[in-house]
TORBA-114836 format. One line per 4 residues: number of its first residue (from 1); their letters; for each residue x, z, y negated of C-alpha. Coordinates in steps of 0.05 Angstrom, whole numbers, plus 32768, in hexadecimal, padded with zeros to 4 digits. Layout:
<tikols>
NUM = a = X Z Y ~ ...
</tikols>
This chain:
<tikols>
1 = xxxx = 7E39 7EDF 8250 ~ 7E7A 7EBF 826C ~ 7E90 7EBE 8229 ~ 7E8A 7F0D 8219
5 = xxxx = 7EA6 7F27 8262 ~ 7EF5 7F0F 8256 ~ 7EE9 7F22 820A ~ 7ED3 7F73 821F
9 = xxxx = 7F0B 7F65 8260 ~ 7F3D 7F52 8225 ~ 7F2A 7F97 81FE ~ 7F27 7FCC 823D
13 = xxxx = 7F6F 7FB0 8252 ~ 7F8A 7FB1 820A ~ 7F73 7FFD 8204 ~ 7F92 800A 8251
17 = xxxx = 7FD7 7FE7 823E ~ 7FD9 8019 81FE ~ 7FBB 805C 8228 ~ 7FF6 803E 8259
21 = xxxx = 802D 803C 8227 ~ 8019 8080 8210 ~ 8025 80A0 8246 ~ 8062 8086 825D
25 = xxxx = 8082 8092 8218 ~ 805F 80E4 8224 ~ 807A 80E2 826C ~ 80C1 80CD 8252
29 = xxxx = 80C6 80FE 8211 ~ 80AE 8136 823D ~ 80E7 811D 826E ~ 8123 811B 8241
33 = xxxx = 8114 8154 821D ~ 80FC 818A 825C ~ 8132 81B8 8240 ~ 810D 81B7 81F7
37 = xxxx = 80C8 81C7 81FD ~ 80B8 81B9 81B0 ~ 80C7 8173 81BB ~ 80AC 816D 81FE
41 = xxxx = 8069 8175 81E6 ~ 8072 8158 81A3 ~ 8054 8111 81C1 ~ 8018 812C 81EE
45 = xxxx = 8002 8102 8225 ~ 7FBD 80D8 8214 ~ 7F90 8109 8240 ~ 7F9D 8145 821E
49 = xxxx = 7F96 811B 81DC ~ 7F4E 8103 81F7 ~ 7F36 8146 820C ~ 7F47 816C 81C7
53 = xxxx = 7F27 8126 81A5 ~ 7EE9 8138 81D3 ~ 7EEB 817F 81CE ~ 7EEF 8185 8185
57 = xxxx = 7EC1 814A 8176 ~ 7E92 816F 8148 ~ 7EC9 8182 811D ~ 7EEB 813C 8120
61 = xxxx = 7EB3 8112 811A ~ 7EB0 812D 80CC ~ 7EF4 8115 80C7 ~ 7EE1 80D3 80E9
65 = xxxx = 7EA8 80BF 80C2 ~ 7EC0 80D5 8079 ~ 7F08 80A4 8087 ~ 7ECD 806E 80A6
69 = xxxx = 7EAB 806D 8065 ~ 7EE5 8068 8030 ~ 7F03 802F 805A ~ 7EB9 8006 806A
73 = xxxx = 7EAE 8019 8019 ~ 7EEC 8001 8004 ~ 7EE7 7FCB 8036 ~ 7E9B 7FAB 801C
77 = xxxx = 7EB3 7FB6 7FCF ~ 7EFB 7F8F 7FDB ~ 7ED6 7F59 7FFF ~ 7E9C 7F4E 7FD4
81 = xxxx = 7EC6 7F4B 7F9E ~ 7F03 7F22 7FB0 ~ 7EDC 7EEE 7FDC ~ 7EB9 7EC7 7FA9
85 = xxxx = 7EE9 7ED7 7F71 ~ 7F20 7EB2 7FA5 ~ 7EF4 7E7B 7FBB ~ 7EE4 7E6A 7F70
89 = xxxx = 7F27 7E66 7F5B ~ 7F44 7E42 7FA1 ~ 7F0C 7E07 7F94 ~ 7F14 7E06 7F42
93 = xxxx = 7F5A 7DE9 7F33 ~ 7F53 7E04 7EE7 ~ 7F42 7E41 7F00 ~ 7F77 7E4A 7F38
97 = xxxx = 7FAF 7E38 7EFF ~ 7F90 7E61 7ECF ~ 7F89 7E9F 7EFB ~ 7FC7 7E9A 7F31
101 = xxxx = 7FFC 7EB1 7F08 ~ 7FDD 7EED 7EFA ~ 7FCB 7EFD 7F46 ~ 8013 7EF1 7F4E
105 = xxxx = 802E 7F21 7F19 ~ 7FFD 7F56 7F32 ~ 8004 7F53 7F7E ~ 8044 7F6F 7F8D
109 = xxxx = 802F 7FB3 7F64 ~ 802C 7FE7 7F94 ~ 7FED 7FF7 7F8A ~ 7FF4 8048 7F96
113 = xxxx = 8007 8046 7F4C ~ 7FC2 8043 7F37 ~ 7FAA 807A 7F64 ~ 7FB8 80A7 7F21
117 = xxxx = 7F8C 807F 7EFA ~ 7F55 8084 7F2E ~ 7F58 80C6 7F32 ~ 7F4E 80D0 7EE4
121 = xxxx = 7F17 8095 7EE0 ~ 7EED 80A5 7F21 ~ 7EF6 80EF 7F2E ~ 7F1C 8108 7F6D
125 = xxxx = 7EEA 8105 7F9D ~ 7EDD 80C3 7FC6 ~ 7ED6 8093 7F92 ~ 7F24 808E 7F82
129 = xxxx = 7F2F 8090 7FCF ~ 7F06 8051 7FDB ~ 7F15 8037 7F98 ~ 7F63 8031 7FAF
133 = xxxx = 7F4D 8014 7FF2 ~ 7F23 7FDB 7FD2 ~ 7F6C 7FC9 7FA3 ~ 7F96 7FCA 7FD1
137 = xxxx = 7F67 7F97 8007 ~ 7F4D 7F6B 7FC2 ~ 7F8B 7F44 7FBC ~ 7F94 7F3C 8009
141 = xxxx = 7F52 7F19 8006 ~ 7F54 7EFF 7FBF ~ 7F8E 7ED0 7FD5 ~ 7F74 7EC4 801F
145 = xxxx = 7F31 7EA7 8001 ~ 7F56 7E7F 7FCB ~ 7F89 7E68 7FF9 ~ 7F53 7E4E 803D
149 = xxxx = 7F2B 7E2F 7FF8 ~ 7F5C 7E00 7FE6 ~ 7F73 7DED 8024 ~ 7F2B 7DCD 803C
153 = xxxx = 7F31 7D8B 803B ~ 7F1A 7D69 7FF9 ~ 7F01 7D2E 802A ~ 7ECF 7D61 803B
157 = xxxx = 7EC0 7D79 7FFA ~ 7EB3 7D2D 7FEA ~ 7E87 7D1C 8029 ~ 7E5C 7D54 8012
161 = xxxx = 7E5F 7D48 7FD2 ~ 7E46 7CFF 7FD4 ~ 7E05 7D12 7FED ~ 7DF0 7D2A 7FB0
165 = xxxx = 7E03 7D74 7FC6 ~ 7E04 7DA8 7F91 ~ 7E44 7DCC 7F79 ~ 7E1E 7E0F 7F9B
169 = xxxx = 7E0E 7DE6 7FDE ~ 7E58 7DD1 7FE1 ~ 7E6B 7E12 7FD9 ~ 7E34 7E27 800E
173 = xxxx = 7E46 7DF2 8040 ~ 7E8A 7DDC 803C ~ 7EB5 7E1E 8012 ~ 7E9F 7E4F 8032
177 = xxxx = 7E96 7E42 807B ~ 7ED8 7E27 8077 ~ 7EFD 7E61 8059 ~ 7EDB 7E94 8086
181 = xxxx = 7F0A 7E91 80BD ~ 7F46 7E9B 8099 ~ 7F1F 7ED9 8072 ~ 7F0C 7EFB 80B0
185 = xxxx = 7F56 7EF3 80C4 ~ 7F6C 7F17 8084 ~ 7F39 7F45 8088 ~ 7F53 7F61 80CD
189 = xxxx = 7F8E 7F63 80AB ~ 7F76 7F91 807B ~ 7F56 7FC3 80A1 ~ 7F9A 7FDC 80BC
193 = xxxx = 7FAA 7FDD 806F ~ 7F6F 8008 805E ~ 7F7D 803A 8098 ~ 7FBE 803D 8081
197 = xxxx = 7FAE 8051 803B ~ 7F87 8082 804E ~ 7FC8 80A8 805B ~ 7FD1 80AE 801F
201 = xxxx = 7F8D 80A7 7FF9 ~ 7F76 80E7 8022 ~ 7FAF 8112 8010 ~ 7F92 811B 7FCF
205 = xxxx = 7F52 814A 7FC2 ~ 7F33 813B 8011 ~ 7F12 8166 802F ~ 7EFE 813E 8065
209 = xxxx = 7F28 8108 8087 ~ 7F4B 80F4 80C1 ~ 7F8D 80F3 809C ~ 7F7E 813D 8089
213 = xxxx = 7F6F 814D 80D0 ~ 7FB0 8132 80EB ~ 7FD5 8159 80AD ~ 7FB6 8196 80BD
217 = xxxx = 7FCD 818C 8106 ~ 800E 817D 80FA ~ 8021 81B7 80CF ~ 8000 81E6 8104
221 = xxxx = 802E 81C2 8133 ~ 7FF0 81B7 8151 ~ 800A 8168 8179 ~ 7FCA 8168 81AE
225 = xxxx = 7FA2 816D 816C ~ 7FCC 813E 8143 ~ 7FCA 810D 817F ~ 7F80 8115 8181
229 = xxxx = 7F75 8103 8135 ~ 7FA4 80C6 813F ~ 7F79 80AE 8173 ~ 7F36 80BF 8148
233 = xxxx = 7F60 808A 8114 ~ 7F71 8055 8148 ~ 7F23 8053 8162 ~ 7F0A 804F 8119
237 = xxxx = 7F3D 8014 8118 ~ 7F29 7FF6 8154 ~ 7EE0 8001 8141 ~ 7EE3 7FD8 80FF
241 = xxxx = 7F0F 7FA1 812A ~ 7ED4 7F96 815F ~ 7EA2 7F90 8122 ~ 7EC4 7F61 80FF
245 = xxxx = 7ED2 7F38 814C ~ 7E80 7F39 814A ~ 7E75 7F28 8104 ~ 7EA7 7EEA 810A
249 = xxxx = 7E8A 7ED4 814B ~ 7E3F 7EE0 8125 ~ 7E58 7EB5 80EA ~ 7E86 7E7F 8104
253 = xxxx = 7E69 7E6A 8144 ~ 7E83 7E32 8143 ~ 7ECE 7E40 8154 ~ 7EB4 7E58 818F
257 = xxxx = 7E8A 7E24 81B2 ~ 7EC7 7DFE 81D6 ~ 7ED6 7E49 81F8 ~ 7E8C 7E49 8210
</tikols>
């Protein structure tokens, strides 16, 4: 219990430092530019943002939920398969030299050049929307995995191993738990990549989506809106970031008994 009250403290004042910083940047636009109303109120203050978010929560929350899915689909796919594919080839040396060079060659691709592809394989619907998410997270987490597998320490792997462990149990017991840290790391990482993408995975074919919503705003010059669907993004953000802050503190309890 001692444990969770700074941890929720830590989030509320977070979230007041960036409402704070809001509307001091609103106060000061609306300031410098009194004698140009257009770009006065081209960065609302947070209230008026929260009330429209509130207000037009029926109509948002289709927005919300259809961006939620793509990225927690895209997420789950990238993750299931980039984990154990990286923490086979970070623990086998053959493999690691066999398959490195071409993780290399292919990482730096921007990845937006298969969205065509996508599009003429899986339809233009949701499947090429996730489908870009999961490629563009795989190789953050492909190399994560391989790279916390090889640096456990093979005096580990060896203590383990000479009790008659297993290649599975060493995996189970030693690979794993150890690489999970540095995973969960990446993986925050890569949320703020897969919100990001939906930028531009959503301007094709969507008819839901919080990137549509803020679009839609902004061409009506609609900025309370726009601000509103920006927020919708940042919660959805924040929301998979306190998941994965549970599911790390579920999983790898033992980084945090010395804070108990």
């Amino acid at each position: 219990m001692r444990e969770r009250q700074p941890y929720l403290t830590g989030y509320l004042l977070g979230i007041a430092l960036f409402f704070g910083v809001w509307w001091a940047g609103s106060w000061l636009v609306q300031t410098l530019f009194a004698d140009e109303p257009f770009k006065a109120f081209a960065l609302p203050s947070p209230d008026k943002a929260v009330q429209i978010l509130i207000a037009d929560w029926v109509d948002l929350s289709k927005h919300f939920f259809a961006s939620g899915y793509r990225v927690l689909a895209g997420i789950l796919l990238a993750l299931v398969i980039a984990v154990p594919l990286g923490l086979v080839i970070g623990h086998e040396r053959q493999l690691d030299e066999l398959f490195s060079p071409s993780i290399y060659l292919s990482y730096p691709i921007p990845k937006v050049v298969f969205l065509p592809l996508l599009f003429v394989f899986l339809g233009i619907y949701d499947a090429p929307k996730i489908g870009l998410i999961m490629i563009i997270l795989f190789f953050q987490i492909l190399l994560s995995a391989r790279d916390a597998a090889k640096s456990i320490s093979k005096s580990h792997i060896l203590a383990v191993a000479s009790t008659g462990a297993s290649k599975w149990q060493i995996y189970k017991h030693v690979i794993i738990p150890g690489s999970l840290p540095a995973i969960l790391s990446t993986l925050r990482v890569s949320v703020g990549m897969a919100i990001m993408a939906l930028a531009l995975t959503e301007s094709f074919a969507a008819q839901y989506g919080l990137w549509m919503y803020i679009a839609r705003q902004w061409r009506l010059l609609q900025y309370d809106s726009m601000f509103a669907g920006i927020l919708a993004m940042g919660l959805l953000g924040l929301l998979f970031y306190i998941l994965i802050d549970i599911l790390e503190r579920w999983i790898c309890k033992w980084q945090y008994l010395s804070r108990a």
